[in-house]
Legacy VTK file of the C-alpha trace (Angstrom):
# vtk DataFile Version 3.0
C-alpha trace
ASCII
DATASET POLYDATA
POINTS 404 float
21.839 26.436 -8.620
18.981 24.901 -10.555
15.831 24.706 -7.955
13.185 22.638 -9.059
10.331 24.595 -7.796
11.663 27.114 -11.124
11.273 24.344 -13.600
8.242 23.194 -11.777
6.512 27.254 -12.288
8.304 26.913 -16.185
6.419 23.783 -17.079
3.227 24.552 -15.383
3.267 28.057 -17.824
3.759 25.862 -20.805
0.967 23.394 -20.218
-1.846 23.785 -22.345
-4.721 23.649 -19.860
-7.748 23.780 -22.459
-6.540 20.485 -23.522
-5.619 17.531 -21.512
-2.126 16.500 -21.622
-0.820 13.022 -21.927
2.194 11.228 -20.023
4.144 11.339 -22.718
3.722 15.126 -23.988
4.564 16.146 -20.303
7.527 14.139 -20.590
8.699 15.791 -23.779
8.057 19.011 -22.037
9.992 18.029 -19.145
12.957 17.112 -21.086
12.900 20.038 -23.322
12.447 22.928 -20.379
15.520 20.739 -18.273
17.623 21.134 -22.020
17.145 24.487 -21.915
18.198 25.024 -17.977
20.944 23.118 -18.949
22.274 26.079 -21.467
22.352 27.936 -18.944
24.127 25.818 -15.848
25.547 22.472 -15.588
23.515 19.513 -14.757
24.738 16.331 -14.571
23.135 12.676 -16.253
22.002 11.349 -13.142
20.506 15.096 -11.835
18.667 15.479 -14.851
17.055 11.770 -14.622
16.395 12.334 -11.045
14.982 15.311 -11.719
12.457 14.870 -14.140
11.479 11.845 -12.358
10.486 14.352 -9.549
8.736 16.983 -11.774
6.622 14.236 -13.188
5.405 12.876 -10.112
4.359 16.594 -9.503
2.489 16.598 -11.941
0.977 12.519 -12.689
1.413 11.088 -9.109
1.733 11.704 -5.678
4.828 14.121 -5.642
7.656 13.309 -3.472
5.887 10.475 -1.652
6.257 8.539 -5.004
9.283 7.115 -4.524
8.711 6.156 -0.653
5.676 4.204 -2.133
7.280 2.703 -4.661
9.829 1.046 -1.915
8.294 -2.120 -0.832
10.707 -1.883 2.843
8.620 1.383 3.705
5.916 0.191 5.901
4.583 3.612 7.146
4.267 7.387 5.667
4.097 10.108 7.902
3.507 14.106 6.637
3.734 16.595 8.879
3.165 19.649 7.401
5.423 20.369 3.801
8.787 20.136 4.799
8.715 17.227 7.818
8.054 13.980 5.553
9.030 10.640 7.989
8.823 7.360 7.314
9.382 3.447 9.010
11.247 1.105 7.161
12.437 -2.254 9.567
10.937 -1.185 12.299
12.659 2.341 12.196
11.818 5.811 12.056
13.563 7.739 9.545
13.047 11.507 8.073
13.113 12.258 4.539
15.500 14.611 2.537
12.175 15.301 0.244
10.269 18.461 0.765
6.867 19.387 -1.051
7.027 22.547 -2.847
4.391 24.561 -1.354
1.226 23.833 1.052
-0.905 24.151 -1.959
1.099 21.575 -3.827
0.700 19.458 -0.398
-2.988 19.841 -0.356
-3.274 19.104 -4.401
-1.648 15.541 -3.641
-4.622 15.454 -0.246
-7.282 16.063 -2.349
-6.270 14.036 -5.570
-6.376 10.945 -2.839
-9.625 11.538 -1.028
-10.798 12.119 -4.435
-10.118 8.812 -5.930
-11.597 7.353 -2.991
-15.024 9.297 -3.271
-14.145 11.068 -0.035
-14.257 15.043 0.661
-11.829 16.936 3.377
-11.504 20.389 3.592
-11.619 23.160 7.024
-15.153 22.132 7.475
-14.756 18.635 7.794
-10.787 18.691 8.441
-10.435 15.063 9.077
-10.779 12.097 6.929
-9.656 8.009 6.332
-9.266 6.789 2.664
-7.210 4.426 0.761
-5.090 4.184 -2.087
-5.461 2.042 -5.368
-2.965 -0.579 -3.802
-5.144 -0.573 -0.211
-2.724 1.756 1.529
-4.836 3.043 4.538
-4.542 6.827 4.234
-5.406 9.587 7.190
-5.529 13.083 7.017
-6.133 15.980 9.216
-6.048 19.806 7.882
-6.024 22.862 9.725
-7.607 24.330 11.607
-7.491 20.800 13.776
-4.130 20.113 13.005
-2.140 23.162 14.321
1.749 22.190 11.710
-0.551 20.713 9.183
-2.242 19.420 6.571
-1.133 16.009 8.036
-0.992 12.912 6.292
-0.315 9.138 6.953
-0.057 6.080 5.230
0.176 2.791 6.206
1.282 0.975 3.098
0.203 -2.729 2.451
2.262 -5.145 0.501
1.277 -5.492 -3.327
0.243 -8.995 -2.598
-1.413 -10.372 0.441
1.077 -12.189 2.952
0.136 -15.639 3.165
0.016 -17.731 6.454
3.039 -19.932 5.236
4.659 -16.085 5.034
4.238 -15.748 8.546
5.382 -18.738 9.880
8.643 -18.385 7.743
9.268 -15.188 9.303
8.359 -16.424 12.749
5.166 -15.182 13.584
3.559 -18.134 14.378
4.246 -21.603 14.525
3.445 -24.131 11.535
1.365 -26.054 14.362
-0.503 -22.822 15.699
-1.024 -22.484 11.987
-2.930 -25.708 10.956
-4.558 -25.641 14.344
-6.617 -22.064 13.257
-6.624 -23.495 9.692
-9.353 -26.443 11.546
-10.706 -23.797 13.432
-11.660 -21.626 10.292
-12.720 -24.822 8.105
-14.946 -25.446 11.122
-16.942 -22.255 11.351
-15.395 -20.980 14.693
-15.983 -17.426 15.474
-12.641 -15.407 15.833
-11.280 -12.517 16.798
-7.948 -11.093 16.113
-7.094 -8.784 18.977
-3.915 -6.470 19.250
-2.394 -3.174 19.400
-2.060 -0.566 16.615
0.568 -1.470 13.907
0.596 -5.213 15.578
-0.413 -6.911 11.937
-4.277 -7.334 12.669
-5.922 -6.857 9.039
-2.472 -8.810 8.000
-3.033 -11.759 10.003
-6.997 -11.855 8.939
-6.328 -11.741 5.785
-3.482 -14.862 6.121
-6.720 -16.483 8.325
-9.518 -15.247 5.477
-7.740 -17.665 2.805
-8.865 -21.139 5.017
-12.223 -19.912 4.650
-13.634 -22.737 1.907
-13.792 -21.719 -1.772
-16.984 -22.328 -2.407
-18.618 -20.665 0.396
-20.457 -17.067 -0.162
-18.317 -14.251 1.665
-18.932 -10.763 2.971
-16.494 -8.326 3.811
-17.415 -5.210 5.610
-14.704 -2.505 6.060
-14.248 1.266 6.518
-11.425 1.302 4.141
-11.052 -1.910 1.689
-8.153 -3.087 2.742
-8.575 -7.099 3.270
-7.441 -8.519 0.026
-8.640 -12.223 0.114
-7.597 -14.732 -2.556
-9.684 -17.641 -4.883
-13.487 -16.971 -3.168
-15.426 -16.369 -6.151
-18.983 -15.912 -4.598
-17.152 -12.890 -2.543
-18.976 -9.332 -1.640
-16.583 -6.388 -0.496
-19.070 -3.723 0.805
-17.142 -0.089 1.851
-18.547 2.191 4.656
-19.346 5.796 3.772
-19.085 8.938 5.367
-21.919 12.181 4.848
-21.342 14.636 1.888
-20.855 17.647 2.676
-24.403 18.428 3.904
-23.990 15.798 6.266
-25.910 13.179 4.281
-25.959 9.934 2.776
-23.228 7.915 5.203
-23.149 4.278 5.263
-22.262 2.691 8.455
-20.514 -0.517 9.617
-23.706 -1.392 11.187
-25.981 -0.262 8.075
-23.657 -2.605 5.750
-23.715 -5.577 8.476
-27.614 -5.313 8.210
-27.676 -5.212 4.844
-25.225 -7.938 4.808
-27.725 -10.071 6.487
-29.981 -10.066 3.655
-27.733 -11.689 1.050
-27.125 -15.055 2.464
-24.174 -14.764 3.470
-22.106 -18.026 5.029
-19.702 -16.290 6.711
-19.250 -12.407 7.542
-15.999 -10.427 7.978
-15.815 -7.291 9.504
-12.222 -5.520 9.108
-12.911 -3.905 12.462
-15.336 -3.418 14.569
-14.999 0.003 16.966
-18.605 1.230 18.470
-22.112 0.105 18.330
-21.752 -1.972 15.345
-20.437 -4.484 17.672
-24.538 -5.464 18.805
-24.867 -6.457 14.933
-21.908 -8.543 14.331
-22.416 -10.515 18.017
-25.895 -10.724 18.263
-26.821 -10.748 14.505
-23.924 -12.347 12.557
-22.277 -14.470 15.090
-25.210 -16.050 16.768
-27.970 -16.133 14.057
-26.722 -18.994 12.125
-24.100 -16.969 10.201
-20.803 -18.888 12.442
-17.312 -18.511 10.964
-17.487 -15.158 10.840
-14.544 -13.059 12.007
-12.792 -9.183 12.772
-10.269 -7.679 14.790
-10.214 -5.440 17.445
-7.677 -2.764 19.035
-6.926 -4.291 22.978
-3.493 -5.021 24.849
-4.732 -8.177 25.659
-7.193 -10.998 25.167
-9.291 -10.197 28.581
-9.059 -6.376 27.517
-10.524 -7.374 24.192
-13.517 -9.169 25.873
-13.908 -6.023 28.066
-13.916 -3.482 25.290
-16.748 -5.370 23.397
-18.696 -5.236 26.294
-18.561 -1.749 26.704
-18.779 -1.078 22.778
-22.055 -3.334 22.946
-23.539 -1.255 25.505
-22.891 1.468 23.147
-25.567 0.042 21.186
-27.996 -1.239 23.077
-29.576 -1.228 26.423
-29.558 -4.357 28.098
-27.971 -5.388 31.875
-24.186 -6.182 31.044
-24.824 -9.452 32.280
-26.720 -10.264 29.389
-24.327 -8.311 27.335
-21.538 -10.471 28.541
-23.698 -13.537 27.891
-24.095 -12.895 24.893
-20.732 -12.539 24.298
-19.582 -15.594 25.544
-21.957 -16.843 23.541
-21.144 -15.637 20.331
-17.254 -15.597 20.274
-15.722 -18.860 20.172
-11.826 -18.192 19.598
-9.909 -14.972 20.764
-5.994 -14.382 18.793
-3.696 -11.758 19.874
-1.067 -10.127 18.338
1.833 -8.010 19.545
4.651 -6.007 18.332
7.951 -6.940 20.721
10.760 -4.073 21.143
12.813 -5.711 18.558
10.216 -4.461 15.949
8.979 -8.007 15.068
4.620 -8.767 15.045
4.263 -12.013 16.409
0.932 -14.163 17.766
1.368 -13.930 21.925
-2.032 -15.959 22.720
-4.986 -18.102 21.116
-7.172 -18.037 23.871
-10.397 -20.012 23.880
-14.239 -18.492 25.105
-15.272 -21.351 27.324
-18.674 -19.455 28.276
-20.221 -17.599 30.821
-19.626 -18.352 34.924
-19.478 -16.804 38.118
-20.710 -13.028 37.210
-17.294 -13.086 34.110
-16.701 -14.455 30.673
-14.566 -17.720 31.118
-11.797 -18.143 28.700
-8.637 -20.630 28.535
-5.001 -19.865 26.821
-4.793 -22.954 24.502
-1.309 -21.349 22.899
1.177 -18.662 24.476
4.126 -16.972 23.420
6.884 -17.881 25.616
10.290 -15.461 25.439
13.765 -17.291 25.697
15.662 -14.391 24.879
17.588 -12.220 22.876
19.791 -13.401 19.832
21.427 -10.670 17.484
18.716 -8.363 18.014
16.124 -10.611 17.809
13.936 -11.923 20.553
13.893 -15.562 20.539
10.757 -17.517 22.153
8.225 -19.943 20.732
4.342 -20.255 20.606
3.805 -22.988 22.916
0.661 -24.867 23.278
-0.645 -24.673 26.664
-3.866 -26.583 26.745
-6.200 -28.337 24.446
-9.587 -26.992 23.576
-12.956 -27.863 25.281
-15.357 -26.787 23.059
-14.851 -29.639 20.012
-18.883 -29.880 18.603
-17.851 -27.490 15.629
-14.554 -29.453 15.003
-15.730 -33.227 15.640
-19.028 -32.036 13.283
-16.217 -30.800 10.632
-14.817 -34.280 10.428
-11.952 -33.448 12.515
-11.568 -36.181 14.969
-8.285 -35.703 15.951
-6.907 -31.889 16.308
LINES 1 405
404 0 1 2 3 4 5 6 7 8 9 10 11 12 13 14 15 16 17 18 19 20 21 22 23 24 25 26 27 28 29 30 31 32 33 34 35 36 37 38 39 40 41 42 43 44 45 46 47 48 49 50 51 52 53 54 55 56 57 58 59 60 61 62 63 64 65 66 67 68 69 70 71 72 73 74 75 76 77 78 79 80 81 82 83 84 85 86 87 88 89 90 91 92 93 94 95 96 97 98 99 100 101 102 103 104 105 106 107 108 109 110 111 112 113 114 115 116 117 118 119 120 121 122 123 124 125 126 127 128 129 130 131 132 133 134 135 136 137 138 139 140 141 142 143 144 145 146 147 148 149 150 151 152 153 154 155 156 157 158 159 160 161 162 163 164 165 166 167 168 169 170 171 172 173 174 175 176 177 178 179 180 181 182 183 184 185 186 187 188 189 190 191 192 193 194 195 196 197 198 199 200 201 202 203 204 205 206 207 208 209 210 211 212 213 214 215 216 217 218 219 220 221 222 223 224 225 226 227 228 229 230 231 232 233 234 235 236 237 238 239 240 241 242 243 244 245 246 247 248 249 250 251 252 253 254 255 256 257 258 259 260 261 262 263 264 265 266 267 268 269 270 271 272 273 274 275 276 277 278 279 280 281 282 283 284 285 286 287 288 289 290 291 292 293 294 295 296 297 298 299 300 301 302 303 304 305 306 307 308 309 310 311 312 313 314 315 316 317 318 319 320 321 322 323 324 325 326 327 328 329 330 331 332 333 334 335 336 337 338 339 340 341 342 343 344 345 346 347 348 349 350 351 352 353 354 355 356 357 358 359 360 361 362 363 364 365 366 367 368 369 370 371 372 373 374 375 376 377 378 379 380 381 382 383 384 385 386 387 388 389 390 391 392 393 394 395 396 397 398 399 400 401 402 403
């Protein structure tokens, strides 16, 4: 039986490596070493397509993960080690049938990512986060840390950026939720989008980003460029760095929301805010004049979000969590939260308003709630029902909106 890691070793010989080689000479080469394996033993039309599409994406792309990128229903790549590839599609875990040839060949495809996103990873430094061209978020994690490694996960992002009339079509939130935050962004409220890993945060900010007005300046800060916001034209993307590999030269979160500071910026968003950067986007961004600005945060709830900014403030600077909490209140005007329900589906649970500061705690009020009704063909039926209306109108009623 033919076994591809034999043609893979024949072309490799053959390459020229003095020269570079282009797409088209490799697939020439391909074709001819696959001719002459067929001399030998039987391999049928659709084998030989399938492959030389394989030994090509050895050799130009990313290997066997090719293909699972290429599918638009894969959501989520997972690596473990060369011969446990897994992946989500609907929701669902499945493994792959692919293999990678070696550990080396594993590695190559590692490095050729980090690469391309000026990153480094190796046993010093065994972890990393990067990104592919497309805005793929990309982890990896070599030995000696990862015990069955190299590991490496993707979390794929859809060529084009779902739009908020995307998500209400599949159900994610209601076309009245919908032009309710659409006031609320127009009017410069401060948001956050709250939720749970893999609950469609950076998804549903970038659906939010595209009420922002066209003509206003925009920052985005992020650790990997991932937010892909449509039709700003005064727009800045600025990229967090990590140290080479003598430990120098990282850019922060909280170095690029400083900087950010100093370019006039109308509005500030922060893909996600995690430790001390928090004191700069509250304290500098939110309440210095810079409102409409907006992230996301990890939290299983609206009150836990409020909680973990607290503590990730104090992280940064020393002040009586009172104050902290004041500020806070202060800053944040609108809280959303996300969730992904056991049928697999991300939908918006809460919009909760920040009323303020009272009693020792943060005061907030659910203005819209999820509420469940069910189960229907595997789906879990409910609406988002609005609860209350909000208190805090001076940003909408000085927006023109006089009715909400």
């Amino acid at each position: 039986m033919i076994r591809k890691e034999q043609l893979y070793e024949q072309i490799l010989e053959q390459i020229d490596l003095t020269k570079e080689t282009d797409d088209e000479e490799l697939q020439e080469l391909i074709r001819t070493v696959l001719d002459e394996a067929a001399d030998e033993e039987y391999i049928s039309l659709s084998d030989k397509i399938r492959i030389g599409r394989e030994l090509f994406n050895s050799f130009r792309k990313l290997d066997v993960l090719q293909e699972l990128l290429e599918d638009d229903s894969i959501t989520e790549i997972m690596v473990n080690g060369i011969d446990h590839i897994f992946y989500e599609k609907e929701g669902r875990i499945f493994r792959s049938k692919k293999c990678f040839l070696s550990q080396e060949r594993l590695l190559d495809v590692i490095q050729q990512i980090v690469g391309e996103s000026n990153r480094y990873v190796n046993e010093a430094s065994p972890i990393v986060d990067a990104r592919l061209k497309d805005g793929s978020r990309v982890n990896v994690v070599l030995n000696p840390v990862a015990v069955n490694g190299p590991i490496l996960t993707i979390r794929k992002f859809p060529s084009e950026a779902i739009t908020m009339e995307e998500l209400i079509r599949i159900g994610s939130v209601t076309d009245e939720a919908a032009n309710f935050l659409k006031k609320l962004v127009a009017a410069k409220y401060n948001i956050f989008v709250s939720g749970g890993t893999g609950a469609g945060k950076t998804t549903f900010l970038n659906a939010l980003s595209n009420y922002i007005p066209k003509g206003e300046r925009l920052i985005t800060i992020e650790d990997n460029a991932e937010l892909q916001i449509q039709g700003v034209q005064n727009l800045v993307r600025l990229e967090a760095r990590g140290p080479n590999a003598e430990g120098e030269g990282a850019v922060t979160i909280r170095d690029l929301i400083k900087s950010a500071l100093r370019m006039r910026p109308d509005r500030i968003v922060v893909g996600e805010v995690r430790g001390e950067e928090t004191v700069d986007m509250i304290s500098s961004a939110m309440l210095n004049g810079h409102s409409g600005s907006m992230s996301t945060g990890h939290a299983n709830n609206p009150t836990d979000m409020l909680h973990r900014l607290e503590t990730m403030m104090l992280m940064g600077i020393d002040l009586p969590l009172q104050a902290i909490q004041r500020q806070v209140a202060s800053a944040l005007d609108i809280i959303i939260h996300l969730g992904r329900l056991r049928d697999k589906t991300r939908k918006v649970l809460q919009i909760v308003e920040v009323e303020g500061y009272e009693d020792g705690r943060i005061q907030t009020k659910v203005l819209y709630e999820f509420k469940e009704e069910g189960m229907k063909n595997g789906k879990i039926q409910g609406c988002l029902m609005k609860k209350n209306e909000i208190t805090n109108k001076e940003k909408l009623l000085a927006a023109g909106y006089h009715t909400i």
